[in-house]
C-alpha positions in Angstrom: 0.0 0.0 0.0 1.0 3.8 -0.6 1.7 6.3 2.1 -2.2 7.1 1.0 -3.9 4.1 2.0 -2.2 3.8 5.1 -3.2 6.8 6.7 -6.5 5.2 5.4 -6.3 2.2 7.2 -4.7 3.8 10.1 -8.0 6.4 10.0 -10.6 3.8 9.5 -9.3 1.6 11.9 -8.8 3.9 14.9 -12.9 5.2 14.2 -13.8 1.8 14.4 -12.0 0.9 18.0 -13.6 4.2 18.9 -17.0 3.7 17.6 -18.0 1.1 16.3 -16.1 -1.7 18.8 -18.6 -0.6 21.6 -21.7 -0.8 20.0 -21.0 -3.9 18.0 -23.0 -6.7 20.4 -25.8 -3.6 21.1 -26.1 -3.1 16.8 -27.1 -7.2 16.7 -29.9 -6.6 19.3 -30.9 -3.0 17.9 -29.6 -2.4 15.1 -27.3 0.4 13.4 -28.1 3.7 15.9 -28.3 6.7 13.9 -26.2 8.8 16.0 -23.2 6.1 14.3 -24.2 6.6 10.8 -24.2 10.3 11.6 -21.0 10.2 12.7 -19.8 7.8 9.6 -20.9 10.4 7.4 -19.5 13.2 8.6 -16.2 11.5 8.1 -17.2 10.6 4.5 -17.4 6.6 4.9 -21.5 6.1 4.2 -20.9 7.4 0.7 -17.8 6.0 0.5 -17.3 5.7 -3.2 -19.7 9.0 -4.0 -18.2 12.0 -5.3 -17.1 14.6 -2.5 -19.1 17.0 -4.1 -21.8 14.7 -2.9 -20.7 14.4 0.7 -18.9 10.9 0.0 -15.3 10.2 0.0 -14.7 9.4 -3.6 -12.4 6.2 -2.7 -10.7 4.2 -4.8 -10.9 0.0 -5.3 -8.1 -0.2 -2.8 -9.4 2.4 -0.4 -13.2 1.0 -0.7 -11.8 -2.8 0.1 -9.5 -1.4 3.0 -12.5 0.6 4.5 -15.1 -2.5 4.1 -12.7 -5.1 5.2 -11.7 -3.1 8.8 -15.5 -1.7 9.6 -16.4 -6.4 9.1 -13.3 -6.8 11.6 -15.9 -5.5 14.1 -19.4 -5.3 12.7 -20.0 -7.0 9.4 -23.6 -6.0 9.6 -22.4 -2.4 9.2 -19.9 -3.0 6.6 -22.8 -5.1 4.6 -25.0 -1.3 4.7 -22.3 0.2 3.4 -21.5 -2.1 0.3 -25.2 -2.1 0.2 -25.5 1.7 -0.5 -22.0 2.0 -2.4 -22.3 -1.1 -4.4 -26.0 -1.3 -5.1 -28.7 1.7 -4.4 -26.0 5.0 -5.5 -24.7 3.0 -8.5 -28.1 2.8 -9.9 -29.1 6.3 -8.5 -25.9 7.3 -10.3 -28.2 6.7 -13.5 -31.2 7.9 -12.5 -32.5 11.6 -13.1 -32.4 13.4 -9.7 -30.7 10.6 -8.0 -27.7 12.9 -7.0 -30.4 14.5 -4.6 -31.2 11.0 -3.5 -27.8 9.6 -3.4 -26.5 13.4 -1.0 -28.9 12.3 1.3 -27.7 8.9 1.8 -24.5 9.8 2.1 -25.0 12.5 4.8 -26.4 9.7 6.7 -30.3 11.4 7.1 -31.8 8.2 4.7 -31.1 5.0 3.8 -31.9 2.7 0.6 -31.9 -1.0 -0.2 -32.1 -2.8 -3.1 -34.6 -6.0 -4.2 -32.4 -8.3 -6.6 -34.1 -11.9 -6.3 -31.0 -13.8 -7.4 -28.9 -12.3 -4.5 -30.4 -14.6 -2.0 -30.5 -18.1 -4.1 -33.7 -19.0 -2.9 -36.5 -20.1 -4.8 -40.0 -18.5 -4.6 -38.7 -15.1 -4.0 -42.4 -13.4 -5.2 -42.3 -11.3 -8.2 -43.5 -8.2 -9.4 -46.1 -7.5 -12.2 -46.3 -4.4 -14.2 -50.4 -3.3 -14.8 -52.5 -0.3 -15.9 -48.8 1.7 -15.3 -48.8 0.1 -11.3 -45.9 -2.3 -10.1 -47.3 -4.4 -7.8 -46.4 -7.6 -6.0 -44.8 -8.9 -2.9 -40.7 -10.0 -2.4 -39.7 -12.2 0.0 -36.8 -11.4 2.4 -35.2 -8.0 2.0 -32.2 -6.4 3.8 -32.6 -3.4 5.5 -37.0 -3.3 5.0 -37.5 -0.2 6.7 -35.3 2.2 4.2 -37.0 5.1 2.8 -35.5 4.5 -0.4 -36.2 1.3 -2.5 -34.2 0.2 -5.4 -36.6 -2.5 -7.0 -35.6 -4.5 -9.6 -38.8 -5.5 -12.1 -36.2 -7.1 -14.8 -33.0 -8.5 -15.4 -32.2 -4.7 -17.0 -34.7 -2.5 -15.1 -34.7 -0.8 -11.7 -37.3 1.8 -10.3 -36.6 3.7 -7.0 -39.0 3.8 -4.9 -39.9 6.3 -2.3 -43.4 5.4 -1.0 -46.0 3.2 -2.1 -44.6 -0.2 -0.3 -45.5 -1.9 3.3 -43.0 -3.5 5.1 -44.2 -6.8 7.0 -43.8 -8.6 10.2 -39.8 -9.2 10.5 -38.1 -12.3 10.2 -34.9 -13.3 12.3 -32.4 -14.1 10.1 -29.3 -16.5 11.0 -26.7 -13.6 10.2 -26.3 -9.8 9.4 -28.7 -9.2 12.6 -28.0 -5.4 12.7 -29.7 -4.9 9.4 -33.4 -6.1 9.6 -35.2 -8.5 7.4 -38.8 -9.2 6.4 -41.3 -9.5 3.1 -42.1 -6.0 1.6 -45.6 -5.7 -0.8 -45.1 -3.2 -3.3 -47.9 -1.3 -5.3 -46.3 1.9 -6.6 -47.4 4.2 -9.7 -44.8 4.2 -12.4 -45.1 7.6 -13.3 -44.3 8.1 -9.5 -41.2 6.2 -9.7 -37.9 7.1 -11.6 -37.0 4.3 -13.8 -33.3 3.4 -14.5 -32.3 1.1 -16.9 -29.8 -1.1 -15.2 -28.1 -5.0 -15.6 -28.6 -6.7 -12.8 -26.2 -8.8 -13.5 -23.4 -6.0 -13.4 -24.3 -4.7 -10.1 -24.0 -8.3 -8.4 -20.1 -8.5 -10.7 -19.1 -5.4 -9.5 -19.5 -6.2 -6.2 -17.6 -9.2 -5.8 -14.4 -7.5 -4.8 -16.4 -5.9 -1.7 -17.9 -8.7 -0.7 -14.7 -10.5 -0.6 -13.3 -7.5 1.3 -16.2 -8.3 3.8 -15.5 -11.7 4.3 -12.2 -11.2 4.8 -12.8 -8.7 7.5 -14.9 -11.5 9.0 -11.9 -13.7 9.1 -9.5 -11.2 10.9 -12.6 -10.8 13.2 -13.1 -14.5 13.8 -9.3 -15.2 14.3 -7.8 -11.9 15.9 -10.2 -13.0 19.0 -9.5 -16.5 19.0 -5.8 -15.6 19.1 -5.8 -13.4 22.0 -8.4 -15.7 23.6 -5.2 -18.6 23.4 -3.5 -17.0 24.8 -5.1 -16.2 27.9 -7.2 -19.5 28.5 -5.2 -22.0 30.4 -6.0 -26.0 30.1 -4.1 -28.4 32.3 -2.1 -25.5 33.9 -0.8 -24.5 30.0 -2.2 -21.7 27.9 -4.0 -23.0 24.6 -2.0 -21.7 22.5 0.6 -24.3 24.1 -1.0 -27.4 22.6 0.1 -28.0 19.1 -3.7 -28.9 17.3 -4.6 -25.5 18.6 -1.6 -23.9 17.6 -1.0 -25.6 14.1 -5.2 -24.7 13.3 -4.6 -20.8 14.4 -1.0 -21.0 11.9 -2.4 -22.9 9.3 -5.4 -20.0 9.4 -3.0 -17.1 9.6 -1.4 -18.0 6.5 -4.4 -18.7 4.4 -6.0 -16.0 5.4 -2.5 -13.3 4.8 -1.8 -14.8 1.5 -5.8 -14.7 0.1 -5.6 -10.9 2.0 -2.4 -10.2 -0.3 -4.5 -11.3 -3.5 -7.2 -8.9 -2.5 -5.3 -6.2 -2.3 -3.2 -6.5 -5.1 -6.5 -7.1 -7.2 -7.8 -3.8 -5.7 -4.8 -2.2 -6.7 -5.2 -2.9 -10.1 -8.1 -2.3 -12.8 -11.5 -4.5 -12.6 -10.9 -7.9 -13.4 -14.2 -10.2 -13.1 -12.6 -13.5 -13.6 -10.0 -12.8 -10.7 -12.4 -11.2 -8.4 -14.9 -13.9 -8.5 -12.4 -16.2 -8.0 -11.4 -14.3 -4.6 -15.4 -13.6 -3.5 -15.1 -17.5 -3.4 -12.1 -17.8 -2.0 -12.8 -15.4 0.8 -15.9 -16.3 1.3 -15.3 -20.1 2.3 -12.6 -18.9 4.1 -14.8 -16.7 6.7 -17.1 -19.8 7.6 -13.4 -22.0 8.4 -12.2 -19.5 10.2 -14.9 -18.1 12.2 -15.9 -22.0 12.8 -12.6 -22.8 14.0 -12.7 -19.8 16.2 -15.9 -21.0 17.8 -14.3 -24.5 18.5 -11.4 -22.8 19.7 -13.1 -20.5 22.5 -14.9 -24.4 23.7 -18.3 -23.4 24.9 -18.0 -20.0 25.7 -17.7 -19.7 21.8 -21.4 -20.2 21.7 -22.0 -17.3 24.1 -23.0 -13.8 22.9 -20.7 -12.0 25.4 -17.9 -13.3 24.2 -18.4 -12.2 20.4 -17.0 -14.8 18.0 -19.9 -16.6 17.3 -22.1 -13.7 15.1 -19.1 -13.7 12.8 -19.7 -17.5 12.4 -23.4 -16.6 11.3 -22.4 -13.5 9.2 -19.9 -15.6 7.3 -22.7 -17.9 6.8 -25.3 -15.6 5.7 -23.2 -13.3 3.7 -22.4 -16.4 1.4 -25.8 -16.7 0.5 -27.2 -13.4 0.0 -23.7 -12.5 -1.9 -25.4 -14.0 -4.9 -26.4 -17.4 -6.1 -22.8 -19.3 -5.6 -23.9 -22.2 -7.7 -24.0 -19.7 -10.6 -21.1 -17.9 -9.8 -18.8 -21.5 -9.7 -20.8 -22.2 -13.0 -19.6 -19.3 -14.5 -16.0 -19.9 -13.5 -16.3 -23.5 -15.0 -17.2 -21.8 -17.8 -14.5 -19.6 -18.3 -11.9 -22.5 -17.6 -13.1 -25.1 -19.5 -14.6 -22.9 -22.3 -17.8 -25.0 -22.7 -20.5 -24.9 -20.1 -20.3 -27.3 -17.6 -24.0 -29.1 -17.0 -25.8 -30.0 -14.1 -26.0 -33.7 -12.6 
């Protein structure tokens, strides 16, 4: 990294121990206070990748992986909002007419948005939307982050309208992971003249944002192992310190270095110019690296690895969940086959 980045990381990382380190079990309970996103945007990071001119930092693929990847260390339900509105709602409010009055208010931290794409999840039965008499109406199942003013729906593989109004949120759901960002079913039944319509792929939106999602898994795996680390090393079995026995020992090592070396590819990719193949290759990579990690931390910390209090196991669950709403993962190895073998690879 560059002198640049550094201060960065150094920034990011001291406004995390200061802020978001002693909220992080409360923001599982009761979810991202304002009063932190407040303070996030006055320090540029909500609209992270936004133009300053917009109240965002304008950072780069390094700086937006470096910011993502310390915020997960602590609270990847925060860092999840903040790909959420960087990677998803402002890039399609970047095309829409007026969105830069949408996309100043997000980043000053006074709204939020969130976006409906059915693939991200992988599930089946999503609901669907219908288009009729120029009304949108219909219901989707599980959504991140309901209770957003701002709705980016997507009716079509191409198509996106942003929604302000004309949706009901239902009963919430308790999800496995991400607990700081609700979840629940939203009915929609919106005017389309109402509505601003972007023409967006889908499909691009969920590519682009493999590099982030990988930076949040990552952060997960620091999370997961930084604690079971220090926890090692102050544990004692059998009058010696965990750390002492060589199958704890050897599992921490053998972590560190998988996790440094697939951090060094992240970094270096973000260094560089967008490259698809690559950085799906790493979302997968980083992503089945979280759940090991985190598991192993868990396993590590005995039963007390179960317990809220001591904060290991929600990074167990995020890992989990972030792998399935990060996009249908059966597709994405498909897609990789593809480009390996050159032919598609079919289904057994």
């Amino acid at each position: 990294m560059d002198e640049e980045h550094k201060i960065l990381e150094s920034m990011v990382s001291d406004f995390v121990q200061r802020e978001v380190s002693p909220v992080s079990k409360a923001i599982e309970t009761q979810g991202i206070p304002q009063e932190l996103l407040s303070k996030m945007a006055r320090q540029g990071l909500i609209g992270a990748t936004v133009p300053q001119d917009l109240g965002g930092s304008d950072l780069d693929r390094l700086g937006y992986v470096i910011l993502l990847k310390q915020i997960a260390m602590e609270s990847p339900s925060l860092a999840f909002l903040i790909l959420m509105e960087n990677s998803y709602v402002m890039r399609v409010l970047e095309k829409a007419e007026s969105g830069n009055d949408i996309i100043k208010k997000i980043a000053a931290g006074s709204e939020t948005g969130t976006v409906t794409i059915p693939t991200m999840l992988g599930i089946a039965g999503m609901g669907s939307l219908e288009a009729k008499a120029g009304r949108i109406s219909g219901t989707i199942y599980g959504i991140l982050n309901p209770s957003a003013r701002i709705h980016v729906v997507c009716i079509s593989p191409d198509s996106f309208y942003v929604v302000d109004g004309g949706y009901k949120v239902s009963s919430f759901l308790e999800q496995l992971g991400f607990r700081g960002m609700k979840f629940s079913s939203v009915s929609y039944d919106f005017d389309v003249a109402s509505s601003i319509h972007v023409e967006h792929r889908a499909k691009d939106l969920l590519e682009d944002s493999a590099i982030g999602i990988a930076a949040i898994a990552i952060g997960i795996s620091y999370g997961a192992l930084n604690r079971a680390i220090s926890y090692s090393g102050e544990r004692k079995a059998f009058g010696h310190y965990l750390r002492e026995f060589q199958p704890v020992a050897f599992t921490l090592a053998s972590h560190y270095m998988d996790l440094d070396i697939t951090n060094e590819y992240l970094m270096s990719l973000a260094s560089g110019p967008k490259d698809a193949f690559h950085e799906n290759f790493i979302k997968a990579k980083a992503l089945d690296l979280a759940i090991s990690i985190s598991r192993s931390a868990i396993q590590i910390h005995g039963g007390y690895g179960y317990f809220v209090d001591f904060g290991v196991e929600r990074f167990y669950r995020d890992a989990m969940f972030l792998k399935n709403i990060s996009g249908d993962h059966m597709r994405d190895m498909e897609r990789l086959s593809d480009l390996i073998f050159g032919e598609t690879v079919k289904r057994i």
